[in-house]
N, C-alpha and C positions, 0 to 999 in steps of 0.2 A: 419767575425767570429773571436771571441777573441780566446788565447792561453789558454792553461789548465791551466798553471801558472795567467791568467786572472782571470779567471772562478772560481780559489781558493781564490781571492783575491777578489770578489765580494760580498763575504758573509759577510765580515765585514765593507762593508760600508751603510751609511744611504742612506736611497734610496731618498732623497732630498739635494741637498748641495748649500748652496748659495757660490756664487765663491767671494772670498777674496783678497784684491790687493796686489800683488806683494811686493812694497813698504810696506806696514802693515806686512807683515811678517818678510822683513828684517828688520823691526823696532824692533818685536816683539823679532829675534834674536840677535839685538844690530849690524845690518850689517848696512852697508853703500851701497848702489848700485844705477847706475844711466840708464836712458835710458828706465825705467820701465813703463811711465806709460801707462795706459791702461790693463798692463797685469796683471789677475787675474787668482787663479789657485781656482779647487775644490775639491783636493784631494792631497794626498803626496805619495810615493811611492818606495822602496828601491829597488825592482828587477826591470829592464828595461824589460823583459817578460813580467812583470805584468800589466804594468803603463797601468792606464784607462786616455779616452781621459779628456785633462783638468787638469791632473795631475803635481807636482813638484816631476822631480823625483830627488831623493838623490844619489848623485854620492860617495859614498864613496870607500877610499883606500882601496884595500883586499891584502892578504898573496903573492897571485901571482899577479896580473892583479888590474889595478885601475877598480872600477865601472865605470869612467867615460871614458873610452873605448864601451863601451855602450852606450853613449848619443845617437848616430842614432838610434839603434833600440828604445830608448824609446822615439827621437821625431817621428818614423813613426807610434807608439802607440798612440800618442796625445799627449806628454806630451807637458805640457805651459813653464815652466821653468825648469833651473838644479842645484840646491844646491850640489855645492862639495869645494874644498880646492883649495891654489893655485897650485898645484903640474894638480888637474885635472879639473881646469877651462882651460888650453891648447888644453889639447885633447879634453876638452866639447865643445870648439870655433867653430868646425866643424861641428854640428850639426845644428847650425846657431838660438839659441832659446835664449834666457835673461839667462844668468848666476849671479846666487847666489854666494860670494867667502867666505870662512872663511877657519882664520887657522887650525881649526879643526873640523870636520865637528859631528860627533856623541854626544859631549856635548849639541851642539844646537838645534837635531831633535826634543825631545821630546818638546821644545818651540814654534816651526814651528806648528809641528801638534796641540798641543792645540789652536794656533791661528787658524789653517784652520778651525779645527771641532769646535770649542767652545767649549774645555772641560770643566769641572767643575765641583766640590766635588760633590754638592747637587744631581745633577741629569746626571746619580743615582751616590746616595751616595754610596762610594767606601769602604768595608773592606777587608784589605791586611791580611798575614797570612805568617810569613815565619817563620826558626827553621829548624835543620834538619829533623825530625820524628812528626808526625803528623799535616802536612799543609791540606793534603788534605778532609782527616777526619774532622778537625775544620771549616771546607770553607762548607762541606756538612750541617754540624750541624748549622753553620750560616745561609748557606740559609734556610733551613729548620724551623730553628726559624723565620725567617724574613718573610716567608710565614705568618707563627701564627700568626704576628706582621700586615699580612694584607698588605705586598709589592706585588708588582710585580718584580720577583728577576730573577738578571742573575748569570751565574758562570764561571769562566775562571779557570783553573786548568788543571792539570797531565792529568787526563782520558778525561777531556772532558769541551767545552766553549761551552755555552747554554744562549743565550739570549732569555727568557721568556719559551716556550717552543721549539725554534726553536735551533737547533745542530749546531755552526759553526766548520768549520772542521781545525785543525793545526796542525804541526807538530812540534812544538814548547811546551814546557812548558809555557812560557809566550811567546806572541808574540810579532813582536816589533814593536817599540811607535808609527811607525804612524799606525798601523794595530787598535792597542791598544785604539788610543785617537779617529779613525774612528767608533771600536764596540764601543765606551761609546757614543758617536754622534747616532748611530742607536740604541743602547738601549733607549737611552732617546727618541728618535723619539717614538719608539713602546710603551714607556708610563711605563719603566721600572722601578722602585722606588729606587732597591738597588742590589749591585752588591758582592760577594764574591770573592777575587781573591786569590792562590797561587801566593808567590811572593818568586823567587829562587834565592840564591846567582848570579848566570848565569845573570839572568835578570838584577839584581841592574847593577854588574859589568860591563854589556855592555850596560848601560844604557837605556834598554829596558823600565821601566815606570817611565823613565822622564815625567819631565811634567804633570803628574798626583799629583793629592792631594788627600791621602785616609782622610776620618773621622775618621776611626779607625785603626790603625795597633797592628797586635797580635803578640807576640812571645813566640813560642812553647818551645824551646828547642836548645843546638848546643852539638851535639857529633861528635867524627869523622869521616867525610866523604867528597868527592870532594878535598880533598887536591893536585889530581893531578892538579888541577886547583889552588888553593889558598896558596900551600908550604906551611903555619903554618895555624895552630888555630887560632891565632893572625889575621892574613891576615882575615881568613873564618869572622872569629866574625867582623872583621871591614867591611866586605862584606853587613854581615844581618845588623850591626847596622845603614848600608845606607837608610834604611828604616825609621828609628825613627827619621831622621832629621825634625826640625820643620817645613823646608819650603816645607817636602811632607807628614807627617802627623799631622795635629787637635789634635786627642788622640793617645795614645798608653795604651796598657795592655801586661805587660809583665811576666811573669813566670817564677818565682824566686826560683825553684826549682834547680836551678844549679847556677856554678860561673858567668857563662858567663849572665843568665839573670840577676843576682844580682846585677853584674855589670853595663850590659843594663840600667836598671831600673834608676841606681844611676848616671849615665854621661848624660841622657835625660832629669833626674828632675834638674840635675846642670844646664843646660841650660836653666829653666825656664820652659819647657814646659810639658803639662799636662799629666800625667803619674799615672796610674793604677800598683797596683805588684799585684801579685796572686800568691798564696802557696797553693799547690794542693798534697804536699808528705809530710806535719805537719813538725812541728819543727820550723819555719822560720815566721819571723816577714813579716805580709806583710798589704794591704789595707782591701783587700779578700783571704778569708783563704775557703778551702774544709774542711769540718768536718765530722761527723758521717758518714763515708762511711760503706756500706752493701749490702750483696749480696742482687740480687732480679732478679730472676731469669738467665739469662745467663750474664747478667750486673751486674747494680748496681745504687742504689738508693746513694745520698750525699745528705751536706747542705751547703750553701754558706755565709757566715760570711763576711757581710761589713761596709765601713763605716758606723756612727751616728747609729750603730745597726740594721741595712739593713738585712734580711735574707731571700735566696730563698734556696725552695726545688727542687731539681733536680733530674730527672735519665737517665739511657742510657741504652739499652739494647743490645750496643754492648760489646763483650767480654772485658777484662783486663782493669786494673786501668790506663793504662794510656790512656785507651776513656773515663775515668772520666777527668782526666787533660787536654782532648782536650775537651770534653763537657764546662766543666768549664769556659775555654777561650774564647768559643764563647758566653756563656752567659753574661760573665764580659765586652765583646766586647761592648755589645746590650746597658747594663747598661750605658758605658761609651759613646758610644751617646747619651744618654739623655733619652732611654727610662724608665718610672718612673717602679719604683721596683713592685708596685702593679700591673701593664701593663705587664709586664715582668713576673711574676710570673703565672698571668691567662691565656700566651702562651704558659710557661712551660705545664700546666696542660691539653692543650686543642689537642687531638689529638698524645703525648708522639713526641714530633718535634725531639727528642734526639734520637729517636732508629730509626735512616734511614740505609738501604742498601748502603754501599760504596762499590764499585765494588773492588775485588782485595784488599780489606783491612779488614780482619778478616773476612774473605767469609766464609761462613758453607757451605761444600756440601752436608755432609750425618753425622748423629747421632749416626750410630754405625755400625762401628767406628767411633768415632768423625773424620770429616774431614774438614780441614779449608785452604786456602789459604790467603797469606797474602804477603806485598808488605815488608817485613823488610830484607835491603839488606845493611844493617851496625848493627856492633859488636853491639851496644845498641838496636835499634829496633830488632833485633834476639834473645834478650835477654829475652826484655820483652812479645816478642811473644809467645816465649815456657814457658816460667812461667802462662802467660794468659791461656794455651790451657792445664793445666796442670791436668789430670784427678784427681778427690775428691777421689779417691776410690784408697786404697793400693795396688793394685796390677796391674793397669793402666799403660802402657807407652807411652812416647811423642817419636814418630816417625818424625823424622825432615829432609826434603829432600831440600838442598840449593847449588849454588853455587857460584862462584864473577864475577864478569863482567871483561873483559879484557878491556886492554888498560886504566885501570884507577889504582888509589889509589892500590899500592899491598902491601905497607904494613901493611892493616886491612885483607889479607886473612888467614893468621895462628891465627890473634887475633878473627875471627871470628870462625873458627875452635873449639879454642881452647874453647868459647863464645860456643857453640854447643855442645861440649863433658862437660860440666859442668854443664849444664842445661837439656839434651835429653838426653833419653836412647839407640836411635840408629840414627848414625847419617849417612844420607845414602849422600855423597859429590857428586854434577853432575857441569853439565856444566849452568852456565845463561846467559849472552852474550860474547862469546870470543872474537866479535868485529875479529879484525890484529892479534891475540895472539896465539898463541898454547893452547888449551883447556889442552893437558894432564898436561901443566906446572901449570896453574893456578889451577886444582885441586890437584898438589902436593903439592903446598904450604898452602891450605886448611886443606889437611889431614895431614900435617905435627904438623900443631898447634895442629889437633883435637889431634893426638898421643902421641904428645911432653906431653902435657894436663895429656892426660889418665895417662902416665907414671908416671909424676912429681906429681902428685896428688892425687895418686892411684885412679883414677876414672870406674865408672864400664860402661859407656858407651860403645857401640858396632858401631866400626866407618866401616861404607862398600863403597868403589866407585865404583859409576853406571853411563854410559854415552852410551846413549845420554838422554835427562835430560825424555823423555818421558819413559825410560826405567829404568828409576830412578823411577818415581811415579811408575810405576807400580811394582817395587821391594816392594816398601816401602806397596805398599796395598798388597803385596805375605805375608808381613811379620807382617802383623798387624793383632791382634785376636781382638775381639767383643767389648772388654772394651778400649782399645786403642786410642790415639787419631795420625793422622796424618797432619802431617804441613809442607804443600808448602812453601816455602818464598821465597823471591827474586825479584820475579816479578809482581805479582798482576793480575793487568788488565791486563797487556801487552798478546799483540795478533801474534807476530812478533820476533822471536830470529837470532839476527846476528850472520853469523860463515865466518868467512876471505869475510868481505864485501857484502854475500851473505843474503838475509832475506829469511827465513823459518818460515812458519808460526805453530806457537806453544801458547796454551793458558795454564797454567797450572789447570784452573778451567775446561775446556773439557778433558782433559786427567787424572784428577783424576773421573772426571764421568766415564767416560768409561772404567777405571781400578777398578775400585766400581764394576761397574754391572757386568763387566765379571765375578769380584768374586763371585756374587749371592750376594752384597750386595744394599740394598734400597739406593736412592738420593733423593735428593730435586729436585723441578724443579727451572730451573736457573730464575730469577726473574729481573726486572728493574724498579728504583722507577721512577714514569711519575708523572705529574703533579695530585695533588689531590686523588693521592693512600693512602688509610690508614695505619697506622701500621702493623695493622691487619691482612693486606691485605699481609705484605710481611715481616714480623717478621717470620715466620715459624715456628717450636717445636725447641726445645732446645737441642742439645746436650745432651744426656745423659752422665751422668758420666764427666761433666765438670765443673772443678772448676770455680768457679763465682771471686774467689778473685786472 
């Protein structure tokens, strides 16, 4: 009987694998190795828990302990071989199995694994999607056009990695390369056409989707955020522009709505390589421009301006302009693989592929009050949230319940604060994941901004701190009359909040329902888009009293 760490690692492999020799891998990774033949592996593997029989496991060095301290238990799992460095081809020696050696072991995985699995652009063709704010949304909106378009589509992302309609389960945002180049092997096995991935700074930098070749790579946007990981801007932006190298993607589309994509745009076309801009906020010279943007209904209806006078009509029906600038992206995506503009416009129209359910991203719970949850857990996306969610009606307020995660970035928590008291009327500060931290510290430095704020700026905001974060929503619906709208952020989908290494489970979309109805106020019922759901079917009424623009 396999381990649970097995059993999690089973879901992303093809359920056929031809075994690969040895030698052809170390070719593949520019090694040298002798004494191999005969040995062929069918799979790759970084956790020695994991390794399935026939597998190469990857030994690499970690913080404390080398991996290749492990080699026994992953040769009494089956593994064939052990790819590690020379520091742990010593300790590997004792396992008694063909050793792989390189100086470095993580630059070369994602090489190895494309060689075991046959990866390969076309099938399925791969669209990346990075930026800090709005990846996930845009990957939704893609697949969801790419359905229109008559694929069979997978999705790897934040909430959830869905090949066809079957759920693989991760704990990871992106997972890594050999897990990676193993789902693109079992997508194409099931006859998958086209895949949508979120692709995180995280990923690039630990070289997680090495080895892959997307067709399209998208960029959303970069504001501040992860700098506990990247120390500058500078660093972050060279992080995502790892992505737009030619030798991992075909096309790019990028959104030149800020410096950093302008920038983008302009160091990928110096290279030669084929590059899309797109100006989604006017003013800015680009290939594809958004135009006539207008309300319609809880969205918004635009038009898309492209090259040799190319025009598609578009809309989205999810809230704020800037799921116009993520809709956009994914359209201009489609374009720039080659689907022709007439093809592409008769998917727009057929079925509205733009207004899907994103879980945890612009969530409607209840119309009155307007009640939204939403995943914007940096000073811009919090920005544009409560602008999005901003009642049409004068006497309307935006109730905004957030708070910062610990252990990370703490110099955006007063600029979020203060982001919060400029834009909301009442800003109620909680806890979102303290992680190691002290929760009361981190929400002092939240309310400190929001106040400093209020002071500095005469502003009329009304800042209250409420902890623990469930008794935060429920404040915030004690404090919201009929016209009102209320907005979760922070977290979205998340089902799980850490507090000093402990997980408690907390959804902020259950616990605004259940602070709703206790008030005697109506909900939606929670809803999930499955394969071949109509709009219709899960679009729901509108918010009353919600500004569309």
């Amino acid at each position: 009987m396999g381990t649970d760490q097995q059993e999690a690692e089973r879901p992303f492999r093809p359920a056929h694998q031809e075994p690969v020799a040895l030698a052809e891998i170390a070719a593949a990774a520019g090694m040298i190795v002798d004494d191999v033949a005969g040995v062929a592996v069918t799979g790759v593997c970084l956790d020695s828990r994991a390794v399935l029989p026939g597998d190469l496991y990857v030994a690499l060095p970690g913080a404390r302990v080398h991996g290749a301290r492990f080699s026994a238990q992953a040769a009494a799992n089956g593994a064939a071989a052990i790819l590690t460095d020379d520091a742990g081809a010593v300790l590997a020696a004792e396992a008694g199995l063909p050793v792989l050696r390189t100086t470095a072991v993580r630059p070369v995985i994602g090489a190895v694994a494309a060689r075991v699995y046959g990866t390969r652009a076309e099938a399925p063709a791969l669209f990346g999607v990075t930026g800090t704010n709005g990846k996930t949304t845009t990957t939704y909106f893609l697949r969801s056009l790419l359905r229109a378009l008559g694929h069979q589509t997978g999705l790897i992302g934040t909430i959830e990695i869905v090949a066809g309609t079957t759920p693989i389960p991760s704990v990871l945002t992106t997972p890594e390369a050999p897990q990676l180049h193993a789902l693109m092997a079992r997508m194409r096995e099931s006859g998958i056409t086209a895949a949508a991935m979120e692709v995180s700074s995280h990923s690039l930098d630990f070289e997680r989707v090495a080895g892959l070749m997307y067709l399209v790579a998208g960029f959303t946007n970069l504001t501040q955020d992860h700098l506990d990981l990247h120390g500058t801007m500078e660093d972050y932006f060279a992080s995502k522009a790892g992505l737009f190298n030619a030798a991992t993607s075909r096309h790019a589309v990028v959104t030149v709505d800020d410096e950093w994509g302008a920038r983008l745009a302009a160091e990928r076309r110096a290279a030669g390589a084929p590059t899309l801009s797109l100006a989604t906020a006017g003013g800015t010279d680009a290939d594809w421009r958004v135009e006539n943007v207008r309300p319609d209904g809880l969205g918004h209806a635009f038009d898309l301006h492209g090259p040799d006078g190319a025009t598609l009509r578009a809309g989205t029906g999810l809230p704020g302009l800037f799921n116009v600038s993520n809709a956009a992206l994914a359209v201009v995506m489609l374009a720039a693989s080659g689907v022709e503009i007439p093809t592409l416009q008769e998917a727009l129209e057929a079925g509205d592929p733009l207004t899907v359910e994103v879980p945890g991203r612009m969530q409607v719970i209840a119309t009155r009050p307007a009640a939204v949850v939403d995943f914007a857990h940096n000073a811009d996306a919090l920005e544009r949230a409560i602008d999005a969610v901003r009642p049409a009606s004068g006497d309307g307020r935006v109730i905004v319940v957030f708070g910062a995660t610990g252990d990370r970035d703490a110099t955006k928590r007063p600029i979020m604060g203060a982001v919060a008291a400029r834009h909301g009327d009442v800003v109620v500060v909680t806890d979102d994941d303290p992680h190691g931290e002290e929760a009361s510290g981190i929400r002092a430095a939240v309310i400190a901004g929001a106040r400093d704020a209020v002071r500095a700026e005469g502003l009329a905001a009304e800042v209250v701190e409420s902890a623990p974060r469930a008794d935060a929503i429920a404040e915030a619906v004690r404090l919201a009359r009929p016209q009102d709208t209320i907005l979760i952020a922070g977290r979205g989908h998340e089902t799980v909040q850490e507090i000093a290494g402990v997980d408690h489970a907390l959804d902020d979309r259950v616990e605004l329902r259940r602070a709703l109805a206790d008030a005697g106020y109506d909900v939606l019922v929670p809803e999930r888009i499955e394969s071949g759901t109509t709009p219709d079917q899960f679009r729901g009424p509108s918010p009353e009293g919600v500004k569309s623009s």
